[in-house]
C-alpha positions in Angstrom: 270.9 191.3 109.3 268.6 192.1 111.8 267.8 195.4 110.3 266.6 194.0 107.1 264.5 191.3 109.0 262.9 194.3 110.6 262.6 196.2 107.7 261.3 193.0 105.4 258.5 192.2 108.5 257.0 196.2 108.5 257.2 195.6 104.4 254.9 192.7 104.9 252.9 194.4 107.8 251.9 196.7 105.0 251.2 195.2 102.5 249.1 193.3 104.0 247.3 196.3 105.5 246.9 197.5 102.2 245.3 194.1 100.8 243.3 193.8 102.9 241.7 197.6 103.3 238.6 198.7 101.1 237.0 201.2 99.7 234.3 202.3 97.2 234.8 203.3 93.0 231.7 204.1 92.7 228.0 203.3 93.2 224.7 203.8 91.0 221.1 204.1 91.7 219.1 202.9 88.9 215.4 203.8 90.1 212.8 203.0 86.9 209.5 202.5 86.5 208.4 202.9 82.5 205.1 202.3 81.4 204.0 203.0 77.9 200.6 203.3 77.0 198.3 203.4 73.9 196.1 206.0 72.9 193.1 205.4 70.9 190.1 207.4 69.9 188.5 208.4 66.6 190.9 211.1 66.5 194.4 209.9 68.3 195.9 206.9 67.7 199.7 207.3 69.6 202.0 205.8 71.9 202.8 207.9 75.0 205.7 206.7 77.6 205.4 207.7 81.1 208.8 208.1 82.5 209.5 211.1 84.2 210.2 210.0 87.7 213.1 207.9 86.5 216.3 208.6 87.8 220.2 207.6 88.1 222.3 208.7 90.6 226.0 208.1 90.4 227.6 208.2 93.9 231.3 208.7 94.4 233.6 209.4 97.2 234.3 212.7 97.8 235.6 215.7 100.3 232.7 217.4 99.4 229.1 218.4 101.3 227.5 217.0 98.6 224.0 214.8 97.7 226.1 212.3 95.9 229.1 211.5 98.4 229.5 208.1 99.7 232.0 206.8 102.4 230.8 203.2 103.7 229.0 200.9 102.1 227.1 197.9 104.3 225.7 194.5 102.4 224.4 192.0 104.5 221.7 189.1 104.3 220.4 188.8 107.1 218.8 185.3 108.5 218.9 186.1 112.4 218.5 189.3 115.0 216.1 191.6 115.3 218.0 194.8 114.7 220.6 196.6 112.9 222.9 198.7 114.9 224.5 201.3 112.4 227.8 201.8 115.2 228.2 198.3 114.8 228.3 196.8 111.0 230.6 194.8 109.1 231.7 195.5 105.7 232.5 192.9 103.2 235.9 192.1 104.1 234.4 191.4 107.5 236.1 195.0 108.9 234.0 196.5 111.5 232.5 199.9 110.4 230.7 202.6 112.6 228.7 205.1 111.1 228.5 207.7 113.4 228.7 211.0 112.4 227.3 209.7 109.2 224.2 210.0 107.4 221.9 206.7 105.5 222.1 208.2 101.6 220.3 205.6 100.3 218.8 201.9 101.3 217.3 198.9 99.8 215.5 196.5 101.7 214.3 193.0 100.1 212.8 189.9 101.4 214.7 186.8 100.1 211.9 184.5 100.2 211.1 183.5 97.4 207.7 181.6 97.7 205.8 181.5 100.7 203.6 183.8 103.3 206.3 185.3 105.9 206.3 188.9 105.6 209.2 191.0 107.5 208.4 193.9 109.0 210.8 196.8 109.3 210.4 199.5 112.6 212.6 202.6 114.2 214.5 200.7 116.7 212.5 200.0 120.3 215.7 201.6 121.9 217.8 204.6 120.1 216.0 204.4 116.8 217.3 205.9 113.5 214.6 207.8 111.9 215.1 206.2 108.3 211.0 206.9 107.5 210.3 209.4 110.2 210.4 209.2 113.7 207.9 205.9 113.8 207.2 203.8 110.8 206.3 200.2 110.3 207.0 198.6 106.7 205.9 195.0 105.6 207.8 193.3 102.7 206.4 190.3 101.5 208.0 187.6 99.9 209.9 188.7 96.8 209.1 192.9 97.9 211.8 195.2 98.3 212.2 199.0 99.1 214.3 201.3 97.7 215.3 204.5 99.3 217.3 207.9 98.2 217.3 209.6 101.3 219.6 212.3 100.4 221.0 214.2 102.7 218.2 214.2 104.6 218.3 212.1 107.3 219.7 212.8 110.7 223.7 211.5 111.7 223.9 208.5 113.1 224.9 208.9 116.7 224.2 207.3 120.2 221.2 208.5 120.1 219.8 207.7 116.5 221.4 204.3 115.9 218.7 201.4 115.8 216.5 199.6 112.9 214.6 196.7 113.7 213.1 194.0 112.2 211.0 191.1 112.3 211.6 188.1 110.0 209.3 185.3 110.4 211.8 182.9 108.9 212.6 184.7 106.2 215.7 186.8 104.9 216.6 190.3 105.3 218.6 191.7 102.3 219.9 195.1 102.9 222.9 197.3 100.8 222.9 200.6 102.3 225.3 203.8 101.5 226.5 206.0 104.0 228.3 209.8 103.8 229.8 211.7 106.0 228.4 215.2 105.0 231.9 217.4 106.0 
């Protein structure tokens, strides 16, 4: 009797391990921008599209060193703080994640707001800062603007020493989905 309860509690233990762990199908980068435009002269009368810089990129989990890999995934909106510690995250399940080790493979960065004048402003961190745009940038998002990044493999790991991005909000919302990759 007692071995079974044991054996039916570590069933239970997990299971619910294994409900309650996540991890990433897939994830696509849809970058556009397509303008057509109309030629006219005495002599041309055509439609050309400019598309050229459009791209998708279908990241995927993998063993592999590779451009595409993807291994954590961080959504947040945020409506409070000042800065985003990438050792210190939560994933959607509310799991803490730590990207050290890791490389940023690509980031979007939106202002919520919707109407009004507060813009965000976006910096290396003050204190350990992760070189997302360099070693010092500054980025203003106005209401309704957004960023999005494909860094790569570019970017440097994430460690104790590269770990910080702040912001500023001005009562306004932070939306941020970032991909990270341990490049093996």
């Amino acid at each position: 009797m007692k071995k079974n309860l044991i054996i039916g509690f570590l069933s239970v233990l997990i299971i619910g391990l294994f409900a309650y762990a996540t991890s990433i199908n897939g994830t696509r980068l849809v970058s556009q921008l397509t303008v057509s435009e109309s030629l006219s002269t005495a002599s041309i009368n055509q439609t050309v599209s400019h598309d050229r810089l459009n791209e998708v990129v279908n990241f995927r989990p993998t063993s592999d060193s590779v451009a595409t890999d993807v291994d954590n995934i961080y959504s947040a909106s945020l409506t409070s703080g000042s800065s985003i510690d990438l050792t210190s995250l939560t994933n959607t399940l509310g799991t803490s994640i730590d990207l050290t080790g890791e490389r940023i493979m690509a980031i979007k960065l939106k202002n919520g707001a919707t109407t009004g004048t507060g813009e965000i402003n976006i910096t290396e961190g003050a204190s350990n800062p992760y070189p997302l745009f360099g070693s010092t940038y500054s980025i203003n998002l106005q209401p309704r603007q957004s960023i999005l990044y494909k860094c790569d493999t570019l970017l440097s790991d994430v460690s104790a020493s590269a770990l910080q991005i702040d912001y500023t909000l001005n009562s306004d919302t932070l939306e941020v989905i970032l991909i990270s990759a341990e490049l093996y």
